[in-house]
Biopython code that builds the backbone (N, CA, C, O; Angstrom):
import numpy as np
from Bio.PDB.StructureBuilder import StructureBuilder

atoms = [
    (1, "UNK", "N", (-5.077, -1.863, 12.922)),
    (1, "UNK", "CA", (-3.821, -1.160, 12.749)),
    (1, "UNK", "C", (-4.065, 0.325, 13.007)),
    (1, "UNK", "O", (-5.203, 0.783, 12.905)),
    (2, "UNK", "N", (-3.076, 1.045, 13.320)),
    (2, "UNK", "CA", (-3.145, 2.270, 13.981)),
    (2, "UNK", "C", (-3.121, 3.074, 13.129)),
    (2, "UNK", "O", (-2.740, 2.455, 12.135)),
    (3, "UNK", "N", (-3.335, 4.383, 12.791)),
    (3, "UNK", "CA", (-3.474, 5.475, 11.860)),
    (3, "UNK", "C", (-2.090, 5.392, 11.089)),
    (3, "UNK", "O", (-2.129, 5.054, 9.906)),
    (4, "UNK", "N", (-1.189, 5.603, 11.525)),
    (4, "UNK", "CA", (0.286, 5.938, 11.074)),
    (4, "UNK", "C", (0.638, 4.938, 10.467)),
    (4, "UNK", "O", (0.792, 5.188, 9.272)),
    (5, "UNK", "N", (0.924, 3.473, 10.846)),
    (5, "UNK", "CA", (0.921, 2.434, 10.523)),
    (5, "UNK", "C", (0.198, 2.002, 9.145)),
    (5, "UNK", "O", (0.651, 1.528, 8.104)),
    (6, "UNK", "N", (-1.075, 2.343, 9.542)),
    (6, "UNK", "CA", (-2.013, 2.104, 8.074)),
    (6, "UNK", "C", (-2.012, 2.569, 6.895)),
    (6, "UNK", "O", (-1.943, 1.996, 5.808)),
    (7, "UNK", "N", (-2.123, 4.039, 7.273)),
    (7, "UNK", "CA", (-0.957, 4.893, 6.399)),
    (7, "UNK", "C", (-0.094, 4.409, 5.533)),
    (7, "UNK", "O", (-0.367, 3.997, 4.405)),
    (8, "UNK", "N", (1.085, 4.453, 6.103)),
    (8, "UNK", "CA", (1.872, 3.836, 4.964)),
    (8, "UNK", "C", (2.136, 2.419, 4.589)),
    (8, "UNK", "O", (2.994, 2.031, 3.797)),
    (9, "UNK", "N", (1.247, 1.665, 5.293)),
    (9, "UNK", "CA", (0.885, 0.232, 4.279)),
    (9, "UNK", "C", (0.515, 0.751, 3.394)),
    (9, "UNK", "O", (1.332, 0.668, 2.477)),
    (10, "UNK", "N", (-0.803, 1.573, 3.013)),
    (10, "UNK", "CA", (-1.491, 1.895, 2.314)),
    (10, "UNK", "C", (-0.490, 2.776, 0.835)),
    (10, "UNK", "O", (-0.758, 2.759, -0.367)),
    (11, "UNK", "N", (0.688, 3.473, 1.573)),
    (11, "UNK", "CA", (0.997, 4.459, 0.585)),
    (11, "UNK", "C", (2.151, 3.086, 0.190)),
    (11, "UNK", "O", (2.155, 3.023, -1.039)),
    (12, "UNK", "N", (2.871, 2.263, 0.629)),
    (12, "UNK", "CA", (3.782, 1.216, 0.315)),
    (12, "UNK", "C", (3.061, 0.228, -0.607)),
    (12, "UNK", "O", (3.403, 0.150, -1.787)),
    (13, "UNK", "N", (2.381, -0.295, -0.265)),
    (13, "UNK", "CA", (1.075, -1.113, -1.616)),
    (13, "UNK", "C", (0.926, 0.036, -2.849)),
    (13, "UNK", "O", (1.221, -0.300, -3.996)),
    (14, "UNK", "N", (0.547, 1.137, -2.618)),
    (14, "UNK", "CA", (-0.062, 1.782, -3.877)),
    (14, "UNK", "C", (1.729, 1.973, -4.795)),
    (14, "UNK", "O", (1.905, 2.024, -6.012)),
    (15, "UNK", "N", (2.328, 2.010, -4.178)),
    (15, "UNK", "CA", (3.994, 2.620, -4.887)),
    (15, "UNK", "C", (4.211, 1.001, -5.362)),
    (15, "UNK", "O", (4.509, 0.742, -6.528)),
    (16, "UNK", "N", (4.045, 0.023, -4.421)),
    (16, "UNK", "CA", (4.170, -1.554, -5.203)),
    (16, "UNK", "C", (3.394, -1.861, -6.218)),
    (16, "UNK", "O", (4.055, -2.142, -7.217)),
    (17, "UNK", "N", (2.026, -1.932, -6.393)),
    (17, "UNK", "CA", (1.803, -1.918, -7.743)),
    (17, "UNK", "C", (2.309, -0.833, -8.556)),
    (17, "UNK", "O", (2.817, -1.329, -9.562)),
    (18, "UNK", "N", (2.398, 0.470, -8.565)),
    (18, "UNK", "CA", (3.150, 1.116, -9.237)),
    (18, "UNK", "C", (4.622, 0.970, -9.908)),
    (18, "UNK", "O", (5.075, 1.442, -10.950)),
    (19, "UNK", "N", (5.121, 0.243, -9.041)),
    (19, "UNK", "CA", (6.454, -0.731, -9.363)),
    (19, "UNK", "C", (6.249, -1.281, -10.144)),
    (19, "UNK", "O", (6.730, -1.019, -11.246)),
    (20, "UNK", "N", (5.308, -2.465, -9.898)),
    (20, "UNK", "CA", (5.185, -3.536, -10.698)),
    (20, "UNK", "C", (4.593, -3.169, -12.338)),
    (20, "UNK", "O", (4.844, -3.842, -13.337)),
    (21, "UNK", "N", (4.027, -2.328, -12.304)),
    (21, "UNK", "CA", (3.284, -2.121, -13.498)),
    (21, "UNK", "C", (4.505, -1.660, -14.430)),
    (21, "UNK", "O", (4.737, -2.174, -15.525)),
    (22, "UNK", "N", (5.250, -0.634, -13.863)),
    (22, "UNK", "CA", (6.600, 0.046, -14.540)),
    (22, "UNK", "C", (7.611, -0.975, -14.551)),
    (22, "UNK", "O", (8.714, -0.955, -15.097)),
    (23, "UNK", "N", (7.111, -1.794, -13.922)),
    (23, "UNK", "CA", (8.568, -2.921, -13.742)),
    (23, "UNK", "C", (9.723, -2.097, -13.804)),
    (23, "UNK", "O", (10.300, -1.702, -14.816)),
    (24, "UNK", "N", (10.085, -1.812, -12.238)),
    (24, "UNK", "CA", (10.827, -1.471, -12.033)),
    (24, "UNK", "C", (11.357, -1.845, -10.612)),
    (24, "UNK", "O", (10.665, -1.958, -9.600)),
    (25, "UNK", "N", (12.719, -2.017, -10.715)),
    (25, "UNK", "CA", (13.442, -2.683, -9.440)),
    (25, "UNK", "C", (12.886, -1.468, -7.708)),
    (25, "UNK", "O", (12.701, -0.257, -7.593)),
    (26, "UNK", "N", (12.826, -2.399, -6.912)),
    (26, "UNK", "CA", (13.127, -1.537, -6.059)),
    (26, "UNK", "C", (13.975, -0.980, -4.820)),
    (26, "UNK", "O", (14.645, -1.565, -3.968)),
    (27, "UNK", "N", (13.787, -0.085, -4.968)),
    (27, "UNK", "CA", (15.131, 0.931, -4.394)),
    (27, "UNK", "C", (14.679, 1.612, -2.740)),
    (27, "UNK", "O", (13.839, 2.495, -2.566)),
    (28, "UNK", "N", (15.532, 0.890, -1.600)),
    (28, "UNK", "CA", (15.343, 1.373, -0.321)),
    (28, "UNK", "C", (15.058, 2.892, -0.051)),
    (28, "UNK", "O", (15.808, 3.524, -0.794)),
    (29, "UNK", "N", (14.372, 3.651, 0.618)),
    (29, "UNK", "CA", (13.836, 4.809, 0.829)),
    (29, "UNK", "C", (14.915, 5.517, 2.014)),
    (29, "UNK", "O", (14.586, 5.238, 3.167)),
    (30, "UNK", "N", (16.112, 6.360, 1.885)),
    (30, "UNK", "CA", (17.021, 6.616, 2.865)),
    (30, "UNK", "C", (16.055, 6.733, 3.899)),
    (30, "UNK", "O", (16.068, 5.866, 4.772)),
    (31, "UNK", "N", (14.839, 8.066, 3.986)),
    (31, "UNK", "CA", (14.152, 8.851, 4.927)),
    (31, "UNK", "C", (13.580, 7.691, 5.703)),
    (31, "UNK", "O", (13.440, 7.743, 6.925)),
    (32, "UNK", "N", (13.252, 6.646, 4.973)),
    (32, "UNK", "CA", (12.370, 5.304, 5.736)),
    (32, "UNK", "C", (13.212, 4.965, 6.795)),
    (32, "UNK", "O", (14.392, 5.302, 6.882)),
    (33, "UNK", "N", (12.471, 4.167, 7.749)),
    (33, "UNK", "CA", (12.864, 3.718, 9.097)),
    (33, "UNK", "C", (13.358, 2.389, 8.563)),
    (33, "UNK", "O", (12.869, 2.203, 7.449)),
    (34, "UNK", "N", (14.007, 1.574, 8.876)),
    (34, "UNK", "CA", (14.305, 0.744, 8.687)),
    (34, "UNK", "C", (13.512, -0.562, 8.742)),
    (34, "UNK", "O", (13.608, -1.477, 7.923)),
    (35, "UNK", "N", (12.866, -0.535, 9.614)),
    (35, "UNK", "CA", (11.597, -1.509, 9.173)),
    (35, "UNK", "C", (10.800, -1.229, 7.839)),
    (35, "UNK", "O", (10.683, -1.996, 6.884)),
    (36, "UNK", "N", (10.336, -0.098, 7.969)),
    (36, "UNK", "CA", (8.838, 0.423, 6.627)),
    (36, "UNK", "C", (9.703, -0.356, 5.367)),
    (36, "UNK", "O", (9.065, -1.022, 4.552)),
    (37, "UNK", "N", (11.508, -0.210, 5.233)),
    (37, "UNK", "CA", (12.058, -0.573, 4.316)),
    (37, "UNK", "C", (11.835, -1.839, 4.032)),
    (37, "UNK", "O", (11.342, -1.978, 2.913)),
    (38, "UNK", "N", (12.085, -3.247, 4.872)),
    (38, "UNK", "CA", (11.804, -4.235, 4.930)),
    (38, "UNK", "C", (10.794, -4.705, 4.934)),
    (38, "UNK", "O", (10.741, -5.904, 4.659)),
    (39, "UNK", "N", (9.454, -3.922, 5.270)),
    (39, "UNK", "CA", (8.319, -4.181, 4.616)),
    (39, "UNK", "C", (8.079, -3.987, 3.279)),
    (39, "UNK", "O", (7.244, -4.735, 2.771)),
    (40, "UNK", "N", (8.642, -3.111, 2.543)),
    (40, "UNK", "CA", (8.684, -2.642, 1.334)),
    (40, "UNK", "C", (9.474, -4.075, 0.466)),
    (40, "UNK", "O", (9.080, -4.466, -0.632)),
    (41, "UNK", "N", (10.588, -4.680, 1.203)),
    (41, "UNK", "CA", (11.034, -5.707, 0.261)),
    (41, "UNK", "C", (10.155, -6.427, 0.582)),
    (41, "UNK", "O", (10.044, -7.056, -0.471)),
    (42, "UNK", "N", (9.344, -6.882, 1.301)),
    (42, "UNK", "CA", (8.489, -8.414, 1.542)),
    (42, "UNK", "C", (7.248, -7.659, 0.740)),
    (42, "UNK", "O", (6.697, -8.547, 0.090)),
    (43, "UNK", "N", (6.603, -6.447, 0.520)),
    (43, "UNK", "CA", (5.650, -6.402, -0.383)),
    (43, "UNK", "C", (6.273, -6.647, -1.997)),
    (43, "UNK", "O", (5.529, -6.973, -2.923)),
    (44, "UNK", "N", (7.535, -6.466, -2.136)),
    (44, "UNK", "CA", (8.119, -6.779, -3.868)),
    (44, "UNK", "C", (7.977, -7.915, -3.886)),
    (44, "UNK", "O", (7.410, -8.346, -4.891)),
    (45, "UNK", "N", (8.423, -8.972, -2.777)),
    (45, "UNK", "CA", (8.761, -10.335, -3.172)),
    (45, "UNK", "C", (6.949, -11.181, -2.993)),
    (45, "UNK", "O", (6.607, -12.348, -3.183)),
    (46, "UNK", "N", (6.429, -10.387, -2.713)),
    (46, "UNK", "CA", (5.012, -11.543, -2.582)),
    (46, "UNK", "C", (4.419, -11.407, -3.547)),
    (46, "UNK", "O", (4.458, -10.368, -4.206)),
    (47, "UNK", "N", (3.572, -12.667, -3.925)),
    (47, "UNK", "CA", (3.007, -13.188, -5.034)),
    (47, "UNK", "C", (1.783, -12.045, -5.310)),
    (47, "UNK", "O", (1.138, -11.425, -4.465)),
    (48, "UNK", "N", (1.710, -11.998, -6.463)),
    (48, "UNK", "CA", (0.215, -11.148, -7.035)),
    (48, "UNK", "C", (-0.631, -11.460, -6.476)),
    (48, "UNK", "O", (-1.137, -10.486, -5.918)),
    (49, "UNK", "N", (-1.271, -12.596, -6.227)),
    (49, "UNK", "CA", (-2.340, -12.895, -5.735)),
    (49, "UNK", "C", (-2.373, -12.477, -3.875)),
    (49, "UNK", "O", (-3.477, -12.575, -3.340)),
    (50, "UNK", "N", (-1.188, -12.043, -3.004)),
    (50, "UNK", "CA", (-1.273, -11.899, -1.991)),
    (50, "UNK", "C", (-1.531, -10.171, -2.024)),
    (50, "UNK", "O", (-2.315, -9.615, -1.255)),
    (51, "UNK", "N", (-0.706, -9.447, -3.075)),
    (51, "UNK", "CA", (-0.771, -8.190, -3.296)),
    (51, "UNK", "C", (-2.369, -7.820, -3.586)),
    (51, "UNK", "O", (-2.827, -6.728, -3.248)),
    (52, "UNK", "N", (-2.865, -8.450, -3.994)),
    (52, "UNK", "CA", (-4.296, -7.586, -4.540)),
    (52, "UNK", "C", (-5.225, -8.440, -3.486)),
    (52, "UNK", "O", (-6.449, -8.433, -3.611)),
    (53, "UNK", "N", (-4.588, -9.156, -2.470)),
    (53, "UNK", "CA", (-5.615, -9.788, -1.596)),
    (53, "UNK", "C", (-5.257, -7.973, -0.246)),
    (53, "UNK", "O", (-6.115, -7.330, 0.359)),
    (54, "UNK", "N", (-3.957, -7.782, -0.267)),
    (54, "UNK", "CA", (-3.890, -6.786, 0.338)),
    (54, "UNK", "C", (-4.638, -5.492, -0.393)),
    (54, "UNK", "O", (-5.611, -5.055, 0.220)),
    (55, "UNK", "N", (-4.336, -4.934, -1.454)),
    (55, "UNK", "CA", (-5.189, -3.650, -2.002)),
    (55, "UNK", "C", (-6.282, -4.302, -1.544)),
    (55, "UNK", "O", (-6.162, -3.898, -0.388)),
    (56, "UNK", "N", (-6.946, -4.766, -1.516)),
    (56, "UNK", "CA", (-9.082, -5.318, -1.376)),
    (56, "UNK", "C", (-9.035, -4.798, 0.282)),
    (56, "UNK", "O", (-9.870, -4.043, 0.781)),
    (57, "UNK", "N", (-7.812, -5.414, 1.025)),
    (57, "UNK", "CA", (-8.177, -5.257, 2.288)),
    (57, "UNK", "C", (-8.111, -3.756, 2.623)),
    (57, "UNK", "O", (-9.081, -3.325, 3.246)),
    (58, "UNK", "N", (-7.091, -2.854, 2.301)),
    (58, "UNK", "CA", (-6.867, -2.032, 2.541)),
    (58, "UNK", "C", (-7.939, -0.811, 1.847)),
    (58, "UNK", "O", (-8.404, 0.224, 2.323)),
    (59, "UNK", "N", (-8.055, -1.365, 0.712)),
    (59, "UNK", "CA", (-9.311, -0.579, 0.036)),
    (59, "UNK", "C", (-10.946, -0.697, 1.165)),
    (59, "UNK", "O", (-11.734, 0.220, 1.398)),
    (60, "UNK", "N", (-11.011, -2.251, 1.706)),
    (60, "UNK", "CA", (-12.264, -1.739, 2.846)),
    (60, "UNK", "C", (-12.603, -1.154, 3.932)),
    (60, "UNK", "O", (-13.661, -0.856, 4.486)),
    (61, "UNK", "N", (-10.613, -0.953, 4.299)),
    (61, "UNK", "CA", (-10.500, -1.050, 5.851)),
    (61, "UNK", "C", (-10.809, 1.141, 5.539)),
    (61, "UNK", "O", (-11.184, 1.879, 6.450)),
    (62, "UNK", "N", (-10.561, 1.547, 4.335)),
    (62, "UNK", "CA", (-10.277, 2.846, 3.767)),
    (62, "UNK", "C", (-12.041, 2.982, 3.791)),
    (62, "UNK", "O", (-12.333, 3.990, 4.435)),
    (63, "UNK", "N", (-12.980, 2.433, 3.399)),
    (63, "UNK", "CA", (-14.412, 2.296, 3.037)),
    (63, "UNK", "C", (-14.398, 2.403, 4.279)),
    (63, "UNK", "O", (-14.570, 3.611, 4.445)),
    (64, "UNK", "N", (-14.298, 1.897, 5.355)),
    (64, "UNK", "CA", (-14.884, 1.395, 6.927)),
    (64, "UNK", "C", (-14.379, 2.854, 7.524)),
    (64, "UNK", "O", (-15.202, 3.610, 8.041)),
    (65, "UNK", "N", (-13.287, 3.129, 7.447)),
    (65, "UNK", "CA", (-12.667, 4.693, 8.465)),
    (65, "UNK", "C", (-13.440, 5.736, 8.166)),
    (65, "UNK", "O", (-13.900, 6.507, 9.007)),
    (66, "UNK", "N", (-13.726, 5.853, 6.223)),
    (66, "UNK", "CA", (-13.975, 6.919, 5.817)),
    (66, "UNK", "C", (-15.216, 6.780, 4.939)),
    (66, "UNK", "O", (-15.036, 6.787, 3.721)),
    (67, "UNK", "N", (-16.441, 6.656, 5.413)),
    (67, "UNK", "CA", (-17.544, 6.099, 4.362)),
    (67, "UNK", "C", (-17.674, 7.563, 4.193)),
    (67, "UNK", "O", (-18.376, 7.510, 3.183)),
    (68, "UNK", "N", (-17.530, 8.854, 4.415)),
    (68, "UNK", "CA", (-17.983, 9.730, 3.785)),
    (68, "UNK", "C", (-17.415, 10.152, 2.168)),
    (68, "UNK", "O", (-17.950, 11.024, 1.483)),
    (69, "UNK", "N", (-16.244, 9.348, 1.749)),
    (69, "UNK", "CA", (-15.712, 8.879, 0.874)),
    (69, "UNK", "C", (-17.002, 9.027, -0.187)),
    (69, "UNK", "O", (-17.344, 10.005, -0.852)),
    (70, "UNK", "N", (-17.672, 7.492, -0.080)),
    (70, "UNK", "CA", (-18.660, 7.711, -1.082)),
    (70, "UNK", "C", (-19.408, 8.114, -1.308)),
    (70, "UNK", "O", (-19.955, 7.697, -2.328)),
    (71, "UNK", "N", (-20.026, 9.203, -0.585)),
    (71, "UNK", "CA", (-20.406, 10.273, -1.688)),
    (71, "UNK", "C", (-19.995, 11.601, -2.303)),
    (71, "UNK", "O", (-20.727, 12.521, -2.665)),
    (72, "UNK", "N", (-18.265, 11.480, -2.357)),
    (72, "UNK", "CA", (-17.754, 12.684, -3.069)),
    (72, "UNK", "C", (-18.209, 12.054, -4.791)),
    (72, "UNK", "O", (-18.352, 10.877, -5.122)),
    (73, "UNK", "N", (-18.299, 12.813, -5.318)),
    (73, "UNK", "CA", (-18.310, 13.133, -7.192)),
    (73, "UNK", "C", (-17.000, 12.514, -7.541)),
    (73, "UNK", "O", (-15.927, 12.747, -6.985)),
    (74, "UNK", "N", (-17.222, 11.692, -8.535)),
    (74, "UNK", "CA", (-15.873, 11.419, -9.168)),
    (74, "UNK", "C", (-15.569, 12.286, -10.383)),
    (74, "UNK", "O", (-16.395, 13.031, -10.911)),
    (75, "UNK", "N", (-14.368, 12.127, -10.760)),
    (75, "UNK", "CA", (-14.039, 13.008, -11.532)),
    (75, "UNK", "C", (-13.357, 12.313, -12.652)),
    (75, "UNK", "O", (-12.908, 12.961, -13.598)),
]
sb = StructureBuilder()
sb.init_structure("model")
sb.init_model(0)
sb.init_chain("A")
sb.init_seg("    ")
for serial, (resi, resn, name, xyz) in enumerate(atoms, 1):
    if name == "N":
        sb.init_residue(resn, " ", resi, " ")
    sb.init_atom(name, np.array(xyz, "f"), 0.0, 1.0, " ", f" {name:<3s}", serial, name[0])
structure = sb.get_structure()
């Protein structure tokens, strides 16, 4: 997947569990394109177990672009 693209899978997953944890409904993004939106409902409606099969992926594909990642200091 392409930079831009990955992107906001990445920022659409992190706001979906954030949803989910707040349980809270979700609400279409005007500024969004109309697709990113409809991706956004098919990430609400999929099962937990597909959601955290996506964070794992997206968390390696983030390890693989950017290994200089691990060795910043955590905080």
């Amino acid at each position: 997947m392409f930079e831009p693209g990955f992107s906001e899978l990445a920022v659409d997953l992190y706001e979906e569990v954030l949803r989910r944890k707040a349980n809270e409904t979700l609400n279409p993004h005007e500024n969004y394109h109309s697709k990113r939106n409809e991706t956004r409902i098919r990430l609400a409606s999929a099962h937990i177990s597909k959601v955290k099969t996506l964070v794992s992926d997206v968390y390696h594909e983030l390890d693989r672009r950017f290994p200089e990642l691990k060795t910043l200091p955590r905080t």
